[in-house]
C-alpha positions, 0 to 999 in steps of 0.5 A: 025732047029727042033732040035735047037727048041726043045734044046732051050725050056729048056735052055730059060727057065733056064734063065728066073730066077737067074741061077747058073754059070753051066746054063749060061756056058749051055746056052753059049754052046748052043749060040756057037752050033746054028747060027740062030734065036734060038741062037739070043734068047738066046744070049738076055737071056744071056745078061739080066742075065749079066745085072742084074749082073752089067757086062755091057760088057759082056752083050754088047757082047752078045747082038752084037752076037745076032745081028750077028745070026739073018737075022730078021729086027724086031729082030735087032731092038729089039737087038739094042734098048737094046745095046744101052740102054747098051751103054748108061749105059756105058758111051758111047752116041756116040756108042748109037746113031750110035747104034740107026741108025741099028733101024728099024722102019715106 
């Protein structure tokens, strides 16, 4: 886990802007390597790039791998409350509102 945490600093931080095609294919590689909390992290980095860029089923798919790579319930919520604010950009209320039964909260 240590390695996966000192790998993941810089590729966070690469996508805390507008990245180049190289970066997002590094931050994919870097999703695909670490199934754990560290790939979770990044897969919502990804998405927010893919939003910002219109691709709203790309960014969908990232955010369901997200949910697959971490165990942490707060986290899911996170995830969830972003795919279904992704949903609902596409049309697809019904998904969302099945989407917002996987939150968590008191």
């Amino acid at each position: 886990m240590t390695v996966a945490s000192s790998a993941w600093q810089p590729v966070n931080t690469s996508l805390a802007a507008q990245v180049s095609q190289t970066q997002l294919d590094a931050a994919q590689h870097f999703v695909d390597a670490n199934n754990n909390n560290y790939g979770a992290l990044t897969s919502l980095g990804l998405a927010r790039q893919y939003a910002e860029r219109g691709n709203f089923a790309t960014t969908q798919t990232h955010l369901q791998k997200a949910l697959g790579q971490t165990r942490e319930a707060n986290l899911q919520s996170i995830i969830n409350l972003r795919l279904a604010r992704v949903q609902l950009q596409q049309k697809n209320v019904d998904g969302a509102l099945k989407t917002l039964d996987g939150v968590k909260g008191q």
